[in-house]
N, C-alpha and C positions, 0 to 999 in steps of 0.2 A: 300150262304144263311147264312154262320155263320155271317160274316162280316155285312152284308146288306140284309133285305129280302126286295124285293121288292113289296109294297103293290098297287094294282090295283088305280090308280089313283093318288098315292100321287106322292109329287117329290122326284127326286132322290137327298142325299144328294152331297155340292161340292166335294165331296174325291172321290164320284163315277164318276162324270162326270169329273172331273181334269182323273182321269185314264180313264177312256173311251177315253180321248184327246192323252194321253201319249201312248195307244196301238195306236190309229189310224195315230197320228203323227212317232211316232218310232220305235214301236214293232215289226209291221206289217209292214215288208219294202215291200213286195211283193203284198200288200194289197188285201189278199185273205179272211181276215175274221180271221185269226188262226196263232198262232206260228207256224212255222215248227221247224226241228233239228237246222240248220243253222240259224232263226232267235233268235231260245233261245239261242242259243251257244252266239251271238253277246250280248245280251240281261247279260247274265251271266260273261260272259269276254270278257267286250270290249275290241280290241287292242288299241282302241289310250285311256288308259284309267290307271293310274298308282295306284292300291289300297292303297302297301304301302306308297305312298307320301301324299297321302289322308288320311290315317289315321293318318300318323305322324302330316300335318297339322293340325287335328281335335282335337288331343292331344294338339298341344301348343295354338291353337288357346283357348280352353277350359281351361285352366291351367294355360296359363300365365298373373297373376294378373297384374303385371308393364305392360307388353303390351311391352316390349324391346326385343321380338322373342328370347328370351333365358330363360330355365327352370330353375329356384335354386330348387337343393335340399329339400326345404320347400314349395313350388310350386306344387312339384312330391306327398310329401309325404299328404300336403293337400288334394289332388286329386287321391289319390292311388285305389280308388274305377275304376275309367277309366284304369286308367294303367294297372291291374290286369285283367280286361276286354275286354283286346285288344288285337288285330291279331299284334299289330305293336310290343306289348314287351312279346310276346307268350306266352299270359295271365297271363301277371305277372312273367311270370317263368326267365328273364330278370333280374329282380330288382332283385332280391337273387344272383345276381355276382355281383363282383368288380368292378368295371368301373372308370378308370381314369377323365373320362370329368364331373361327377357328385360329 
């Protein structure tokens, strides 16, 4: 009800019915109506599903102005907002070491 209250008659907006799709398509393997243990586990950590490679993508893809899949220094440091805020350079705490490739 925080999200969404649902008012007698009106429509639902698309973010609600987009997720209504996305439980009934994927959530619900078992399609009983409900997550179970086993479906939120899958739900939460997929196996075929690589977070860090995903985040590291989402960094260069967001930051790299050229568009040449390589970060400059100036690049990083435009963008230090992301970096600081991410699981990929453990929250920043990363950038404060040496690193030869940068």
């Amino acid at each position: 009800a925080d999200m969404f209250a649902n008012e007698e008659g009106g429509p639902e907006p698309d973010w609600v019915i987009t997720e209504r799709e996305q439980f009934a398509d994927f959530r619900d393997l078992n399609k009983d109506g409900k997550m179970d243990k086993d479906e939120i586990q899958h739900w939460i950590l997929p196996q075929d599903y690589d977070h860090a490679l995903a985040e590291a993508r989402h960094l260069v893809y967001e930051s790299d102005v050229d568009k040449d899949q390589k970060l400059t220094k100036e690049e990083i440091l435009d963008n230090w907002n992301m970096f600081v805020g991410s699981q990929a350079t453990n929250y920043g705490e990363d950038l404060t070491r040496n690193h030869d490739e940068l």
